[in-house]
N, C-alpha and C positions, 0 to 999 in steps of 0.2 A: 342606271340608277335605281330602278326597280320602280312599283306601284307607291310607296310611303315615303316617297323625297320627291323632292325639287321644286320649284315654283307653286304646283298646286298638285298634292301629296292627294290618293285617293281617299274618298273620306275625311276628306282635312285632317288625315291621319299621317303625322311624318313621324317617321322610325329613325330618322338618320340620328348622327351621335349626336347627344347633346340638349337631345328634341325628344328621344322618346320616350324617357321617365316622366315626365310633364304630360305628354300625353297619354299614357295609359294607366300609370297610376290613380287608382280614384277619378276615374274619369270616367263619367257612363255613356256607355255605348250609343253611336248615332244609330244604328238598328234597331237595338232593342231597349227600348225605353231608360230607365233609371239603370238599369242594371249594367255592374262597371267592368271596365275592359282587363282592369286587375283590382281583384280586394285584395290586399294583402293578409297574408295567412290564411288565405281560400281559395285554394286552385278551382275546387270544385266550383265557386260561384264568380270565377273570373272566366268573362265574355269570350276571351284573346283565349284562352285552355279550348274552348268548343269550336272556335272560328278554325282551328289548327287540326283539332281532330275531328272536323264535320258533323256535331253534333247538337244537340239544343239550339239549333240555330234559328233565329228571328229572322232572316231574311240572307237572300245573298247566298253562300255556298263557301265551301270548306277554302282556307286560305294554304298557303299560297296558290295564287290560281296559274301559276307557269306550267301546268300537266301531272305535277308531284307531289306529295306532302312531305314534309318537314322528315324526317329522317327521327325513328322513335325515340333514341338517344338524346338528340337536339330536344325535343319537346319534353323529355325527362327534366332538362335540364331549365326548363322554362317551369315547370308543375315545382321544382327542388326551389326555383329562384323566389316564386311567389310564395309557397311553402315558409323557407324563412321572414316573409316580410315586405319580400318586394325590396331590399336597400338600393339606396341609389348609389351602386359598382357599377 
């Protein structure tokens, strides 16, 4: 099920459908203070952008922590999504 589902989601962070737009949108980051896990129309100042590419990070270490990172395409696709707005698709 991964680290961000099931009963108690890391971070009280659950990604599963349904659950993740609530939770990252406009939502500030348990790590690092105020600062939110997606602004929308701000890749640059969304948390979730740096947690993915291991950088600016407040605490903790680049995501996903299974041995890999996200595939640059995928995270294109995450910087494109916020970019627009963040909608809830």
């Amino acid at each position: 099920m991964g680290c961000h589902a099931g009963a108690r989601p890391a971070q009280s962070l659950s990604l599963e459908s349904g659950k993740a737009f609530a939770a990252l949108v406009n939502v500030a980051s348990s790590e690092c203070g105020a600062r939110p896990l997606v602004k929308p129309g701000a890749a640059g100042s969304s948390y979730l952008v740096d947690k993915l590419m291991g950088t600016n990070l407040c605490s903790g270490s680049q995501m996903p922590k299974a041995g890999s990172s996200l595939p640059g395409a995928q995270i294109d696709l995450i910087r494109n999504w916020i970019c627009q707005g963040a909608p809830n698709n």
